[in-house]
N, C-alpha and C positions, 0 to 999 in steps of 0.2 A: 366588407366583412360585416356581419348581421351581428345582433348582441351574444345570441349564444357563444359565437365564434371569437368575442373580444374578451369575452370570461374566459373561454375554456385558455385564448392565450397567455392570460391572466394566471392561470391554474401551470399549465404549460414552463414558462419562466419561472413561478413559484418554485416550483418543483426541480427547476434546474439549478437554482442560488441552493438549497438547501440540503442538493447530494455536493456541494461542492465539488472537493478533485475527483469523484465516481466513488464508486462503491470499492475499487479493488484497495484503491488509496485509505479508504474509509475501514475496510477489513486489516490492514496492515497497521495503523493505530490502533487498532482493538488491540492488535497480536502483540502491539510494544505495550501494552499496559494501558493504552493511554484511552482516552476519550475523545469524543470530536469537541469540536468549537461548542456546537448547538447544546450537546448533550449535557457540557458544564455548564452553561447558560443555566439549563435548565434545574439540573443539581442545585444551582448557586441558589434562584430567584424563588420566590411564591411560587407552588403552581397555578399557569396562565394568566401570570403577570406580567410576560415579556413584552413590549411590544420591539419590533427591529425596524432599524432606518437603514437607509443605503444598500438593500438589499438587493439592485440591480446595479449597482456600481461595477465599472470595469476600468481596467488598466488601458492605458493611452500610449504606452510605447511603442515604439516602432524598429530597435533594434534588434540584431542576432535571431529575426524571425519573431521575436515573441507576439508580434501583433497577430498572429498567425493563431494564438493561443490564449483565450478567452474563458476566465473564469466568473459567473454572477456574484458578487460580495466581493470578487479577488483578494478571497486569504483572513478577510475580517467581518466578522459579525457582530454587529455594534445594536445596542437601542437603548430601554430603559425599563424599569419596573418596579418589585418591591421585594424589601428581605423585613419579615417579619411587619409585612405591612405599611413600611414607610420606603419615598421614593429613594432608588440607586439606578445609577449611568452604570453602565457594564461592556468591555470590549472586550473579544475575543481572540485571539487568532486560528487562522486554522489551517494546520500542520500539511491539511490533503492537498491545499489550493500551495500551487509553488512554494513545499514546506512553508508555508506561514511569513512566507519572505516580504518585507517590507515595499515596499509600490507610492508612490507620489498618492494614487488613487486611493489607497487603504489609510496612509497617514493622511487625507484630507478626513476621511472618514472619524477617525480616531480623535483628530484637533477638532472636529463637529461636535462629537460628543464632550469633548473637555468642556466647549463653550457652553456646553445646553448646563451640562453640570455646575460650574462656577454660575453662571446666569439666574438658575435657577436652586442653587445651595444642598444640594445634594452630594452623596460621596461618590464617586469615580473609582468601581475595581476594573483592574486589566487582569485578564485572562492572559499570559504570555507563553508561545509556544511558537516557536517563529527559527529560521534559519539567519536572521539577520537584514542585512540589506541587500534589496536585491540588484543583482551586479550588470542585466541586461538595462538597469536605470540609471547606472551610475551617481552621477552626484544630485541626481532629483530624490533617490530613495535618501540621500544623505542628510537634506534637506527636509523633509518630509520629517526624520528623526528630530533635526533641530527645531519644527516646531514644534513637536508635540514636547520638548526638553523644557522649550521656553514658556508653552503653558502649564507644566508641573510647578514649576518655579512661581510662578501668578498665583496660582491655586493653592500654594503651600500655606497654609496655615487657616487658610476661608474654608474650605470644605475637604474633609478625611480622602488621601487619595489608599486605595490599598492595592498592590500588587502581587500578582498570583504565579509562581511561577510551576509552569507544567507538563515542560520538556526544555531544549536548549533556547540560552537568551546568550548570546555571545556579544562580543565586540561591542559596538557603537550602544546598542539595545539594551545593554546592563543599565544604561544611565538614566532612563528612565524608571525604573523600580528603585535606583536608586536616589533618587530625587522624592520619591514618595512616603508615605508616612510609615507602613509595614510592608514587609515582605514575606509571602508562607512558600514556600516551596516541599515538593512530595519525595519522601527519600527514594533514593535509585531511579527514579525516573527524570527530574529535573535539574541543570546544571547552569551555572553563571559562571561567565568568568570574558576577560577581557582580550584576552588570547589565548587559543588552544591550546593541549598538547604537544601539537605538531609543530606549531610556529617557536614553544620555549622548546623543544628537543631541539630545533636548529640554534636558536639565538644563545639560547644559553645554557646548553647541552644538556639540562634535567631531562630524566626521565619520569612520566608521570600521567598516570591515568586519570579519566575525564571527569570520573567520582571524588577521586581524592582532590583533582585542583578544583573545581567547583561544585562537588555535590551538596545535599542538605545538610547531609552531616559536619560538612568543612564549614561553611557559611554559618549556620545556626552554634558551631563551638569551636572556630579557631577564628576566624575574619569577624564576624558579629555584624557580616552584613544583612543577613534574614534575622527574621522574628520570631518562626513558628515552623515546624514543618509536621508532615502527616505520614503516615503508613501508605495513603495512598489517596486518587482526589476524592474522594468522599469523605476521606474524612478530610483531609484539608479543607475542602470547600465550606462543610459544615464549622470546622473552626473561625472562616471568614464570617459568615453569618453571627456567631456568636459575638466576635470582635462588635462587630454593626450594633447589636444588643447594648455594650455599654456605652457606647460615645455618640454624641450630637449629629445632626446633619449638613451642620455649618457651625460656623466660630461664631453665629448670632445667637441661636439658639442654647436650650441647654440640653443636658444627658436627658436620654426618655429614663422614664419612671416605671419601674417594675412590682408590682404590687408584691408583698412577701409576709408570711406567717409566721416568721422569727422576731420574736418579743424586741423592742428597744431598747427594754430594763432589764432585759437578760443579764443574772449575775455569775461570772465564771470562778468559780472556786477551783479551776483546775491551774488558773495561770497561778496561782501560789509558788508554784512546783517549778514553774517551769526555769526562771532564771535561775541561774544555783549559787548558791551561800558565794562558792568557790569564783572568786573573781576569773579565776584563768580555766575554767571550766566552759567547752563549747558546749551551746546547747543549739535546735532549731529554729528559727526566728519563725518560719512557716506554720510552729505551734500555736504559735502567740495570733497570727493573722487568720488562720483557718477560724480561730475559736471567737475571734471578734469579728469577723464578716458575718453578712447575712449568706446562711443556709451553706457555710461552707464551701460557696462557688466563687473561686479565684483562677482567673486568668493570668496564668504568671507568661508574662514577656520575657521575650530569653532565655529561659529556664536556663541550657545549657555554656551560656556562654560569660565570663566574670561573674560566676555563681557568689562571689563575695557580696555583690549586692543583689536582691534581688525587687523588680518592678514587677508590677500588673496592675490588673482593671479588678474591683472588687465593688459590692454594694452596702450602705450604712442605712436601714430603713427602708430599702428601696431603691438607694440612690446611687450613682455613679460614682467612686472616686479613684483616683489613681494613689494606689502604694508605692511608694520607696522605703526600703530598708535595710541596713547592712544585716549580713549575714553570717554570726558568730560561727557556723560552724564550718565556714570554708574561710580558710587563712584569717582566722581570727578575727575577720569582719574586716579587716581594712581597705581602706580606702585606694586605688589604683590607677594607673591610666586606664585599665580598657573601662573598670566599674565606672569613672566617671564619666566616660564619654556613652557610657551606656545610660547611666541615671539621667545623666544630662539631656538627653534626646529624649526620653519620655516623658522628663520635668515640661520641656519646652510644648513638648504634644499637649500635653493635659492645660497649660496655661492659656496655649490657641485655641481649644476650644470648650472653655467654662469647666470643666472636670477639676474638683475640689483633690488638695493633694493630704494625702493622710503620710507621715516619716514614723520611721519606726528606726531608734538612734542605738547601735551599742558597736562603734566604732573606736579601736584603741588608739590609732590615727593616721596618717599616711607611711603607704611600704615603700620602707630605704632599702639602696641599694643604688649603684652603680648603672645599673640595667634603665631602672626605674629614671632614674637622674638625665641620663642620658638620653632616653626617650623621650623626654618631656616631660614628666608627673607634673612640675609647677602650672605650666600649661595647659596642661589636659584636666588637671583637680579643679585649675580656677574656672574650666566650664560648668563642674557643677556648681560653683559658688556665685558664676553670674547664670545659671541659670534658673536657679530659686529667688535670688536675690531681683529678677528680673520677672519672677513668676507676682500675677497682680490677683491669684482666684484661692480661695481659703484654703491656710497653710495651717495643717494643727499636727504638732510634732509629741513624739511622745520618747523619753531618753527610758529606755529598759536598763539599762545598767552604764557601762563605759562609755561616756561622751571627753572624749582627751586632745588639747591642742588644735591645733587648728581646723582638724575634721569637724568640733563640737562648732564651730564658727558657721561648716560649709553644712553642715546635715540641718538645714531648716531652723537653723535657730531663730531666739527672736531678736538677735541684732540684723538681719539681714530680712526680716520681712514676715518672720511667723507670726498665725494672729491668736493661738493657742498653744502653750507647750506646756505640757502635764512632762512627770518624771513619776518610775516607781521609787517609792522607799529607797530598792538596790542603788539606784544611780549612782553613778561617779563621774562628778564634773570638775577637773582640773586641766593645769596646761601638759602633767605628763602624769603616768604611773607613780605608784609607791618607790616604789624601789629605782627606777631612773631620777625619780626626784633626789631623792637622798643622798645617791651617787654623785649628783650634783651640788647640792645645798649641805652635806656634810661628807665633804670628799674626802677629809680629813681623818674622820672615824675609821679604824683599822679593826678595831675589835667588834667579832659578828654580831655578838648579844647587843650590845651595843648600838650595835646598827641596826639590826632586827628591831629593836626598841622605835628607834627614830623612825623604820620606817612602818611602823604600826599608829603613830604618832601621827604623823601625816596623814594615814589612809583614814583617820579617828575624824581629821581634822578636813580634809578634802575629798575624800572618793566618799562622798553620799550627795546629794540634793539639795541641802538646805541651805550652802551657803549663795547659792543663784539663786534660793526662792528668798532669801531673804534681800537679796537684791531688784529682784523683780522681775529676774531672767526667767524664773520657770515659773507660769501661774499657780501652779496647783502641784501638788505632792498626791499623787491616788494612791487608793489600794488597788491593786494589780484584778481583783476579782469585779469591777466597778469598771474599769476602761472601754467596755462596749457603747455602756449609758453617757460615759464620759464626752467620747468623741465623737456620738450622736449628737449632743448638748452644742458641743460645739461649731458642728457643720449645721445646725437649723439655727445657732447665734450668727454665724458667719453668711449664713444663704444669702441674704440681700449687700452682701459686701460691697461697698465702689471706691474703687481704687484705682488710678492711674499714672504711669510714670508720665515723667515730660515731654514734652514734644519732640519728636525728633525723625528722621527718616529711618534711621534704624541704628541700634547699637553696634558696635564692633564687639561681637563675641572673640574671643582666643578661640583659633581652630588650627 
């Protein structure tokens, strides 16, 4: 063969890895909604930033015919590039190539790219769009899944894994997005779930469509196993990219730095207003956070799911830090199983890799009940309590109004590892309310006025601020108009922090 003729072959194979399953395969994803592998690639990365590896890889089986049936890539298109200019590993699947079905050959492909990623400290997205394992390989496709399960687990906390999900991820498949740090899925188009509809219609006679047991909408507000989801991939994918914006590229580094034209000394005369006189009065916590971030740009995590508390990614100066904060106006801000084990997860993301955590406190304190008891709540609360308490990257907490009982212990205080806690004027720091205190401590008192008396007495005497600043619990007592400059001061006190717990192979979190 002459050189023209080893190009043009060249050209030739190119061209056959990148129609994948044909064009008719490739027009039928259009018609579901969907996009191909390449084309989210493309959406995801820089333009002509891609480069691809394993683009002439093929499957090795020999069963039920399949050897007979030869795809370039088979089903994954993998390599690396850049989102906003810094490097990301990126896998695809792709739906046209034997629905996107897992292969010995694609998961070698897939645990390639892990290794380049971890090796080299960059984040790792998957593109998930796949039918599952594929059944002509039997327990090699199975295998194939446990390693790449076993490199997510490696990779957890050294470099940002995110997962995409952008059609069906069933069975075995779920375990890997769920191993990883976030998960965006696209509503109506994308589903998780562990077993179909068809297999619970047999086992355990529900009836139940493929939206309602795994769609975006279930997962993002009833399970709270996604993170994010989108109208559709375009905007999903650009929500990926934005995520990438706030967080590092590994757990050595720290958050990129975004240059911004919103003042440092910026004074808010609006937050005056915003807690209300009225203790039992809800107001929005998202007022208080929109008007002290830089330029208003909050990434809230979860939004829809244990909306009592809510997390995101936001910028002080420029800089990365992750929010928590209870959320007075959905069930009075308290504290819950699902909120904790949602806080908890993102507590522990932001401490793996250098993201400074900002609290925002007006919790009245753990929700009783039967339900709650029996679920777990001690459990589940204590993982947010060890997982601040475990968090080693600047902790600066601020009490807006109701810090009560043991929630004031778990929401970033400084017995547990805060290295700044400011309080407004409003705050109330005690071990319960006015009125359950009194109930307790003069149970005796029969006559209202009376009672009313003693419990205005108490609220005189403990629901403000001063008697933890006079102990040393809270550093500082702000004006509410001053808290941007505040906790600016704080996180450029705190930037060079070093801190370490003791040595050890790893904690035993309660899970």
């Amino acid at each position: 063969m002459d050189l023209k003729g080893k190009f043009e072959k060249l050209e030739l194979l190119n061209n056959e890895a990148e129609i994948g399953g044909g064009q008719e395969r490739i027009e039928k994803q259009h018609a579901a909604g969907k996009k191909t592998a390449r084309e989210r690639i493309e959406e995801l990365l820089d333009p002509g930033t891609f480069n691809e590896i394993d683009k002439f890889v093929l499957h090795r089986a020999t069963d039920f015919g399949i050897d007979k049936k030869k795809f370039r890539g088979d089903g994954v298109v993998s390599g690396y590039g850049k989102i906003h200019d810094r490097l990301v590993y990126v896998f695809a699947q792709d739906f046209t190539v034997f629905g996107g079905t897992m292969s010995r050959s694609n998961a070698d492909k897939i645990v390639k790219i892990q290794k380049m990623a971890i090796e080299n400290g960059a984040p790792l997205i998957g593109l998930n769009d796949s039918g599952g394992a594929r059944i002509q390989e039997g327990v090699q496709s199975l295998a194939g899944y446990a390693d790449i399960f076993y490199n997510n687990v490696l990779s957890s906390g050294v470099i940002p894994q995110i997962s995409t999900i952008l059609g069906p991820c069933a069975g075995g498949a779920v375990y890997s997005p769920a191993l990883t740090d976030f998960i965006f899925m696209v509503n109506e188009t994308s589903h998780m779930f562990v077993t179909g509809p068809d297999v619970i219609k047999t086992v355990t006679h529900e009836n139940v469509s493929k939206e309602d047991l795994g769609g975006a909408v279930t997962h993002t507000s009833k399970s709270g196993v996604a993170h994010f989801s989108g109208d559709n991939e375009e905007q999903t994918l650009m929500m990926v990219r934005e995520l990438v914006s706030f967080i590092p590229s590994n757990n050595m580094e720290e958050p990129p730095i975004q240059t911004t034209t919103d003042p440092i000394d910026r004074k808010i005369d609006a937050l005056h207003d915003v807690v209300p006189a009225d203790p039992n009065k809800a107001y929005d916590m998202k007022d208080i956070i929109l008007k002290i971030i830089d330029d208003e740009h909050f990434l809230e995590v979860q939004p829809n799911y244990a909306a009592n508390i809510v997390i995101g990614f936001a910028r002080f100066g420029g800089k990365s830090v992750g929010i928590v904060a209870n959320q007075p106006a959905v069930l009075a801000g308290v504290l819950d199983i699902n909120s904790s084990a949602k806080a908890a997860r993102f507590v522990r993301f932001c401490d793996a890799f250098n993201i400074p955590l900002v609290t925002l406190v007006d919790v009245p304190g753990f929700l009783p009940g039967t339900q709650q008891e029996f679920g777990g709540i001690i459990k589940h609360g204590a993982k947010l309590l060890y997982a601040f308490a475990e968090a080693t990257v600047p902790k600066i907490t601020l009490i807006t109004r109701k810090a009560y009982g043991g929630a004031y212990d778990v929401m970033s205080s400084k017995h547990i590892g805060g290295d700044i806690n400011y309080a407004f004027p409003t705050a109330e720091i005690a071990v319960m309310g006015p009125e359950g205190a009194i109930n307790i401590l003069n149970r005796d008192i029969t006559d209202e006025a009376e009672k009313a008396k003693a419990v205005e007495e108490y609220r005189d005497a403990f629901a403000n601020p001063y008697r933890a600043a006079s102990l040393g619990y809270v550093d500082e007592i702000i004006y509410p108009e001053d808290t941007r400059i505040k906790i600016i001061n704080a996180l450029e006190m705190t930037h060079n922090k070093r801190k370490s717990n003791l040595p050890r192979k790893h904690g035993n979190i309660p899970l």
